[in-house]
C-alpha positions in Angstrom: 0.0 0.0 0.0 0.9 3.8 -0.9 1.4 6.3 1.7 0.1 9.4 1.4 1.9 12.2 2.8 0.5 15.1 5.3 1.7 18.0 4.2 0.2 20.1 7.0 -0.1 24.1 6.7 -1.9 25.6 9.5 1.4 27.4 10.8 1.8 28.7 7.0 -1.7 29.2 5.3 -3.6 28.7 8.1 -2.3 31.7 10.1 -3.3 33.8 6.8 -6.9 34.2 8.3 -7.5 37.2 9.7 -6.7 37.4 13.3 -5.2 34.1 13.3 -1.4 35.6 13.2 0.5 33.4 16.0 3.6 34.4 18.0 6.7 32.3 17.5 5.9 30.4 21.0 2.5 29.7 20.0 3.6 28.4 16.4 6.4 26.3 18.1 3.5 24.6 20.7 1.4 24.1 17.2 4.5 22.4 15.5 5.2 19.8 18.5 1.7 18.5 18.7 2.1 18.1 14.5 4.3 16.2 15.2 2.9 14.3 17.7 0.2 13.6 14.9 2.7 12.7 12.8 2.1 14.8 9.8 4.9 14.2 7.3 5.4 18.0 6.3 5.3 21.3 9.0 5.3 23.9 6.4 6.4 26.7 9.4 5.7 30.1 7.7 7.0 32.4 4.7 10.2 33.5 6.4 10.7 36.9 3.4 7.5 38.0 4.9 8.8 39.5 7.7 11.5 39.2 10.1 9.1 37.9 13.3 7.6 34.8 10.5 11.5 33.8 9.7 12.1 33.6 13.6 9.3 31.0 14.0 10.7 29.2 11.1 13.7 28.7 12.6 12.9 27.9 15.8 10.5 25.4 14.6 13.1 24.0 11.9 15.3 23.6 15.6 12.8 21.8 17.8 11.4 19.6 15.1 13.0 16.0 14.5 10.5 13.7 13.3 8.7 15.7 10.2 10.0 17.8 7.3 9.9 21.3 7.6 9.3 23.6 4.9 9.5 27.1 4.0 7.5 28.8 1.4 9.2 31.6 -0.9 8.6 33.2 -4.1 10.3 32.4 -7.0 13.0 35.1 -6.3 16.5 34.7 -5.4 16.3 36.7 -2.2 13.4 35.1 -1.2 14.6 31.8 -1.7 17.9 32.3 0.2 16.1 33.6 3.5 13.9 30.4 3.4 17.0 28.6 2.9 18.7 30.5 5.7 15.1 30.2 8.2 15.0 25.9 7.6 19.1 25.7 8.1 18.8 23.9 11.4 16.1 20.9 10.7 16.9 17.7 10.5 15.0 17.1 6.9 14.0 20.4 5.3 12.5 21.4 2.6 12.0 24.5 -0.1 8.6 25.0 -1.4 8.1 27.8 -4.5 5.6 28.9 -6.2 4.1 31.3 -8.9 0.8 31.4 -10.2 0.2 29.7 -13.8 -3.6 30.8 -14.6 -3.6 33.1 -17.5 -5.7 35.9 -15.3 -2.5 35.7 -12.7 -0.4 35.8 -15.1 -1.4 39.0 -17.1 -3.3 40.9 -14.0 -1.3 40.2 -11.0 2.2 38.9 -12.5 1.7 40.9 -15.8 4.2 38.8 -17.1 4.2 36.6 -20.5 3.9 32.7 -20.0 7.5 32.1 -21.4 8.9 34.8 -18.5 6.9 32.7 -16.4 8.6 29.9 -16.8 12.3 31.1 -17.0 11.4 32.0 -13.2 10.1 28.6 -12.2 13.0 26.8 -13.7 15.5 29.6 -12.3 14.5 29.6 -8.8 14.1 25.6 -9.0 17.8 25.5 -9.4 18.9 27.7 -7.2 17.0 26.4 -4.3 18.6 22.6 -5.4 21.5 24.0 -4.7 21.3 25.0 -1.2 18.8 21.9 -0.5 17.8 18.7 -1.3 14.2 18.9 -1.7 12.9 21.2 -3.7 8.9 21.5 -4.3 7.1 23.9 -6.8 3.5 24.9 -6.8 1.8 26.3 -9.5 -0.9 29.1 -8.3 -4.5 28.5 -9.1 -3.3 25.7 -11.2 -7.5 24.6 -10.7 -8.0 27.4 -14.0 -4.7 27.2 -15.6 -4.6 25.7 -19.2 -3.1 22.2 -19.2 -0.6 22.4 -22.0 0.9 25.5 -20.2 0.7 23.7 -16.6 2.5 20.4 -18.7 5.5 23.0 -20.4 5.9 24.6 -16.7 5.4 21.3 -14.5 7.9 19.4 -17.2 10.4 22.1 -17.0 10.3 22.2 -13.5 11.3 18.6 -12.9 14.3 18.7 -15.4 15.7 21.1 -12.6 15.1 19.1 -9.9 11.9 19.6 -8.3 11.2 16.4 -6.9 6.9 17.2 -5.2 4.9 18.8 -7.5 1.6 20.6 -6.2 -1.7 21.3 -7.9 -3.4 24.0 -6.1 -6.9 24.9 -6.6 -6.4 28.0 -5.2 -9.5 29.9 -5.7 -11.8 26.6 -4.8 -13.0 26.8 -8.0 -12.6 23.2 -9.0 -15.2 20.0 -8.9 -14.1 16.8 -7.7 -14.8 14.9 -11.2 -12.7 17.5 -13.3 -9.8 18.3 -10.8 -9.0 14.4 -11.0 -9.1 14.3 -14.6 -6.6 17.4 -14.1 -4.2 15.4 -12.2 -4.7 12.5 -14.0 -3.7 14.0 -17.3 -0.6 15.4 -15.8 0.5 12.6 -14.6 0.1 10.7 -18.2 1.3 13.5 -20.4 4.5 14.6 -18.5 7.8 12.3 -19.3 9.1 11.8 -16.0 5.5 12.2 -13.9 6.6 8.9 -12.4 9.7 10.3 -10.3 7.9 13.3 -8.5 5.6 12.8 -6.0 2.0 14.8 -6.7 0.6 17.1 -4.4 -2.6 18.8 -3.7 -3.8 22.2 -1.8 -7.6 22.7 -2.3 -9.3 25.8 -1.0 -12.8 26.1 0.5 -14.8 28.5 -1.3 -17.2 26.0 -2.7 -17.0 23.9 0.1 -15.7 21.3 -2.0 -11.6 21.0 -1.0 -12.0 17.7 1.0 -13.9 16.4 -2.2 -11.7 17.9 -4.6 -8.2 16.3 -2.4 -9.6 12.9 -2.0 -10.6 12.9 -5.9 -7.3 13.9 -6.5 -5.5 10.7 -4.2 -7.6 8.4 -6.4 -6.0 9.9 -9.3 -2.8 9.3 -7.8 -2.1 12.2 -5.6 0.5 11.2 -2.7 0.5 14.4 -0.9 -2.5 16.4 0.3 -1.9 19.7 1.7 -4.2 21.1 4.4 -4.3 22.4 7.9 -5.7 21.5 11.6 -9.8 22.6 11.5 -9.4 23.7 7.6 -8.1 27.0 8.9 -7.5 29.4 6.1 -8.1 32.7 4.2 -11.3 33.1 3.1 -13.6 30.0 3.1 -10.1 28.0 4.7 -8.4 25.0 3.7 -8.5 21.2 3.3 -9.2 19.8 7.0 -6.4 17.2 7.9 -8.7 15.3 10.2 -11.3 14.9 7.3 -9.1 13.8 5.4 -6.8 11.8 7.0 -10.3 9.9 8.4 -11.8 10.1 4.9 -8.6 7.8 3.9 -8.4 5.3 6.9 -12.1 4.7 7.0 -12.4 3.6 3.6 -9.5 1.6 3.1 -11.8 -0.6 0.2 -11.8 2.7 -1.7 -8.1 3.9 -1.4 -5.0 2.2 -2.1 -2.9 4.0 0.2 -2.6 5.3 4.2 -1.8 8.4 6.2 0.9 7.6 9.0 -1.0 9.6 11.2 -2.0 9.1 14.7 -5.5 9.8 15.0 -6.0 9.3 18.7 -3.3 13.1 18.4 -6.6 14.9 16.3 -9.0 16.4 19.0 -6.1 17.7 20.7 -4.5 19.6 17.8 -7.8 20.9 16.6 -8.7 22.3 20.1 -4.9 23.7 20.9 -5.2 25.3 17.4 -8.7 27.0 17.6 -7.9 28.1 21.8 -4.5 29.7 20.0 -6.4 31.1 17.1 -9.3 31.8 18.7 -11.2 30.3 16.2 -14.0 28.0 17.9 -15.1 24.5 16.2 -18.6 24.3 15.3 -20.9 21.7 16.9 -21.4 19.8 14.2 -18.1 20.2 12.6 -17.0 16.7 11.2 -14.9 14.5 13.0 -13.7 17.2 15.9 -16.9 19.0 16.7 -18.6 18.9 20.2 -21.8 16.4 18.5 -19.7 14.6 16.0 -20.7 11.7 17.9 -23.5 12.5 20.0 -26.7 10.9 19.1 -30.2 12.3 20.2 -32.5 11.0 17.5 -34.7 7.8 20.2 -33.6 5.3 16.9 -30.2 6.7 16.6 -29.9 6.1 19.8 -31.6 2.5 20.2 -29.3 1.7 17.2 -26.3 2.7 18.5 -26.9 0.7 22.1 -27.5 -2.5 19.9 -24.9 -2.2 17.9 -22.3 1.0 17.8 -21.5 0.2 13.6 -25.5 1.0 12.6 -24.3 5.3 12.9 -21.0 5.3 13.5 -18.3 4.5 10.7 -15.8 5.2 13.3 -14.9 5.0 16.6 -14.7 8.5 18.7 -11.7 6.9 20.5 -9.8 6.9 17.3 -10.0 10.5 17.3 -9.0 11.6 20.5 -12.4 11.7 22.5 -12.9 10.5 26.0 -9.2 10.4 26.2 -8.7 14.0 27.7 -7.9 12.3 31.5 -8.1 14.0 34.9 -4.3 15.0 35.3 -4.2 17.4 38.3 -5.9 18.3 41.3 -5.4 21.3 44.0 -2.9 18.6 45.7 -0.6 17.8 43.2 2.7 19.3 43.0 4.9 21.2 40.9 7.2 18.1 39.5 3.8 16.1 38.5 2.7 19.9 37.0 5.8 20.3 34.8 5.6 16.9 33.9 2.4 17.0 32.3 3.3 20.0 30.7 6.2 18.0 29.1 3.8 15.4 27.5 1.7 18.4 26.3 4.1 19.6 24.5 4.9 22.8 26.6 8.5 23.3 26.7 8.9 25.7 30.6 12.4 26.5 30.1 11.9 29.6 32.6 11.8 29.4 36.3 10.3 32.2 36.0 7.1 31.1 34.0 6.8 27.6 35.5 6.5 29.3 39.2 4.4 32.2 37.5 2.1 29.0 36.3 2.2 26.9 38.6 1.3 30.1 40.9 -2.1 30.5 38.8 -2.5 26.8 38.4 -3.1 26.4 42.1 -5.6 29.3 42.1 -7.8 27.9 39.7 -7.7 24.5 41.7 -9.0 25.9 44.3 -11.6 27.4 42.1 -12.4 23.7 40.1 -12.0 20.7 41.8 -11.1 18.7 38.5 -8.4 20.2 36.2 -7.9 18.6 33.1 -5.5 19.4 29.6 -7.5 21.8 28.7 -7.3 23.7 31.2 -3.3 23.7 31.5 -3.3 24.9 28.0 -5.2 27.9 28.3 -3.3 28.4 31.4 -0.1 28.4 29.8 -1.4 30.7 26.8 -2.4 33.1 28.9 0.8 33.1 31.1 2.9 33.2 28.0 0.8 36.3 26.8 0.9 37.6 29.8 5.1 37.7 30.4 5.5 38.7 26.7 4.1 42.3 27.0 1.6 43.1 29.6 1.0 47.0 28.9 -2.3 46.4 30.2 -3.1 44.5 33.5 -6.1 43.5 35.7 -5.2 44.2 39.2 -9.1 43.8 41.0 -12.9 43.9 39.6 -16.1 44.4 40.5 -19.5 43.4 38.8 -22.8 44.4 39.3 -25.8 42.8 37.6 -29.7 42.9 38.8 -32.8 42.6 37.1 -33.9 45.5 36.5 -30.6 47.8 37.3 -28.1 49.1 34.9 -25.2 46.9 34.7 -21.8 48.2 36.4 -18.3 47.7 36.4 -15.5 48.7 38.6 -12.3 47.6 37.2 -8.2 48.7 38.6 -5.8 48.4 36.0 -2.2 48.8 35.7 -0.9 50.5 32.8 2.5 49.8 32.8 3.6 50.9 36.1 0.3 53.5 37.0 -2.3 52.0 38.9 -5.9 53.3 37.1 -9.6 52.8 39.0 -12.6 53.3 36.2 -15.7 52.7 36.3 -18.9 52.6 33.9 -22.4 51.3 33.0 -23.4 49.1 30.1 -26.0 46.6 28.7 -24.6 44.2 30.6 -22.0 43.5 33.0 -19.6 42.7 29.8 -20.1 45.5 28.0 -20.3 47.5 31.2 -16.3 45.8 31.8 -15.4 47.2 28.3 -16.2 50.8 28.4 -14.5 51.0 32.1 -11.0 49.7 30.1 -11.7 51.9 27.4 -12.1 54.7 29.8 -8.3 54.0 31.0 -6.8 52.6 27.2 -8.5 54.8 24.8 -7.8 52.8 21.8 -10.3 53.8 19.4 -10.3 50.3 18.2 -13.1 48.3 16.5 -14.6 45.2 18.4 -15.1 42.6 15.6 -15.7 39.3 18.0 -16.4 38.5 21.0 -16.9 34.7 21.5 -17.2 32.7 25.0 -16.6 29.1 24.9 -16.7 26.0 27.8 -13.3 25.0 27.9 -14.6 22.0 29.7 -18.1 19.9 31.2 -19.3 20.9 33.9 -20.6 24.1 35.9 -17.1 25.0 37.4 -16.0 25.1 34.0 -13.5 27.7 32.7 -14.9 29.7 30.1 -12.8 30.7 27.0 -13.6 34.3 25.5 -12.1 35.8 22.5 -11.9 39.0 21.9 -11.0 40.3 18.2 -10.5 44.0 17.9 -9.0 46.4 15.0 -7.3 49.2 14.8 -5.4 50.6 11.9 -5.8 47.7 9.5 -4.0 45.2 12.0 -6.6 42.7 13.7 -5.8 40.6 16.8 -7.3 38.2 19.0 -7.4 38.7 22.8 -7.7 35.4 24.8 -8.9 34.7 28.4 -9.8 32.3 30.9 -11.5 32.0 34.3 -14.5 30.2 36.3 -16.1 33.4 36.0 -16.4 34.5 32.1 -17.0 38.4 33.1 -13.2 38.2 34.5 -12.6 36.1 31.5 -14.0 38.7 29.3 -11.9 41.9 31.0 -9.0 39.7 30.3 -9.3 38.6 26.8 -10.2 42.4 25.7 -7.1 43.2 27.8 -4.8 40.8 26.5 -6.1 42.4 22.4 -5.1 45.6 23.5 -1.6 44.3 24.7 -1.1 42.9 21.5 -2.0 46.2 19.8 0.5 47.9 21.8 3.5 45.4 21.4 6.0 45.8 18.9 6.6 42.5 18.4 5.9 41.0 14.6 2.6 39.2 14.3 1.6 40.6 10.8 0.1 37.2 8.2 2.2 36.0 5.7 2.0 38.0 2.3 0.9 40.8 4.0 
């Protein structure tokens, strides 16, 4: 049997949705539970973008040992050489270049003759070979570019040594029937097809890039390109865990197999959308809250008789119900770090670890149970919190009764000033808001505010988001507490703190 390669881009085109830039901590906590997964490819950013995305690429070309990790460029000598420079320390890295092929990139965006075109493929195919190994080359919105040009470019591309060729369907524009017959007919028309191995990266807009990058592995795709939750610009990406499920549950249909660990999926997809702040819907496949719940009375009666009737797979395989009790307000800091360690979070700081454990023991006394979950959004929020806190709660006070105006009392510390405001609102939340904004005067746009259970139960902590904009630059705000008002004053706290750092965090390509 095949395998079929995971060529996972969360870190890369994932964090081109807006708000979903990541610092280089949280990109690095991202790249150790890929590989956890065991994804094949980390594709770790676009390191020419800016001088913050080629720190993350380094670091994660550093820590990673057990995957590829790739670096996307242009085809331009200078950007090719800082990839080259960002992936120098991994253990198996790769170059991965593009331009775009359709006839409306070409003459609109590139505004640049086919022939041009390809002299810069086949030029910035060689140059990378010569600093590494493995080269691949993507063709932009290859889903409407005309196949005899894609066959020249794709042929000329592999005489230089490009050894993975990717298909994007970059706009989504593609069905499942014709982008096969695409890849099919590349793969019979181009001398050498045999030696490369094919990739795909399907977009979303049509809803179809799950459809379109399975038709493609039955024409004899070996790679698929996609990212944790189908995170991406616009309508997103290819999701991994559809896929890689789609694959391994109908083994009569494919001819080939992921090496990935399923039992690794919930707990990417829920690290990447707390990071993100990009919640899963309910009824998202495979990693949504009711992708195995069952409340139709003959669902259910089928289900107790015999689990196969409405499920084609098993939730376990997936990474449900295994999210254990780890810690309680009695355990100590050696079993604290130690689960941290199998999470994934590196504490390299006495510092932080006491900081956390510090909060850790608060919020046990707060929840009797605390599970993984809950030490991740623990840790996010201490790592936010030591990177740049312009902006911090010190004490708050709520007031809420039928029939009252909301109120909020809130002291803050900006930078070393202690500040007391206070304010009414339509409810306590809002009321919490305007008493910050009294003190930060931002002037910047609330786009989201989203609260989230980060686990069961009534002492739950709940998870807010807060996206703001200001200046064309959007970030999310994260916090966490029992009490979601607190939670709320943080997470619009911690968006302002991001605002006022001066550390990178801008998407790739922008």
């Amino acid at each position: 049997m095949d395998q079929l390669k995971v060529f996972d881009t969360t870190l890369r085109d994932g964090e081109q949705s807006p708000g979903a830039s990541m610092t280089r901590e949280e990109k690095l906590r991202i790249a150790r539970q890929l590989e956890r997964l065991r994804v094949d490819v980390i594709e770790a950013g676009f390191p020419a973008a800016s001088n913050g995305d080629f720190a993350a690429v380094h670091a994660v070309a550093e820590a990673i040992k057990e995957c590829t990790v790739a670096a996307l460029c242009r085809t331009q000598d200078k950007d090719i050489a800082r990839a080259l420079e960002a992936i120098k320390p991994a253990r198996s890295g790769r170059i991965h270049t593009f331009i775009a092929t359709s006839p409306i990139h070409m003459e609109k965006k590139l505004r640049m003759a086919p022939a041009d075109v390809i002299v810069a493929a086949t030029n910035a195919v060689r140059f990378a070979r010569n600093g590494i190994g493995e080269v691949e080359f993507s063709c932009e919105d290859a889903g409407r570019s005309e196949i005899d040009f894609l066959c020249r470019i794709v042929e000329a591309v592999i005489k230089e040594g490009a050894s993975v060729i990717n298909i994007p369907d970059t706009v989504g524009y593609n069905l499942p029937e014709q982008f096969a017959e695409r890849i099919l007919q590349l793969r019979t028309r181009i001398p050498n097809a045999d030696k490369v191995t094919w990739s795909v990266h399907c977009h979303n807009d049509l809803g179809l890039a799950v459809a379109n990058s399975l038709a493609a592995v039955l024409a004899g795709a070996r790679q698929v390109e996609c990212t944790i939750n189908g995170l991406g610009e616009r309508a997103g990406n290819a999701a991994l865990e559809e896929l890689v499920m789609a694959v391994r549950t109908r083994q009569d249909v494919f001819a080939c197999d992921t090496r990935i660990d399923t039992t690794q999926i919930l707990s990417a997809s829920k690290l990447v959308s707390g990071i993100t702040g990009f919640p899963v819907q309910p009824n998202k496949a495979i990693v949504g809250a009711n992708a195995f719940a069952h409340e139709s009375g003959i669902h259910q009666d089928g289900v107790l008789k015999h689990r196969e009737t409405y499920e084609i797979m098993r939730a376990e395989d997936v990474g449900w119900n295994a999210n254990k009790l780890v810690l309680g307000k009695h355990s100590g800091r050696t079993a604290f770090k130690a689960r941290l360690n199998e999470l994934g979070i590196a504490v390299d700081s006495e510092q932080i670890l006491n900081s956390a454990f510090t909060r850790f023991k608060e919020l046990a006394d707060k929840k009797h149970d605390i599970y993984d979950e809950d030490l991740q959004a623990l840790m996010s929020e201490e790592e936010l919190t030591l990177d740049h806190e312009h902006y911090r709660l010190l004490s708050s006070r709520f007031h809420s009764e039928t029939g009252e105006t909301p109120h909020a009392d809130i002291t803050l510390a900006v930078g070393a000033v202690e500040h007391h405001a206070s304010a009414d609102g339509s409810g306590p939340v809002d009321a919490a808001f305007k008493a910050i904004e009294s003190v930060a005067n931002s002037a910047a746009d609330l786009l989201l505010f989203s609260v989230n259970s980060i686990t069961t139960g009534t002492d739950a902590q709940g998870e807010v988001t807060v996206r703001l904009s200001k200046d064309g630059r959007i970030v999310n705000g994260q916090g966490a507490d029992t009490d979601i008002i607190v939670a709320s004053a943080k997470a619009y706290l911690n968006a302002l703190n991001k605002l006022e750092s001066t550390q990178d965090r801008v998407n790739p390509q922008v």
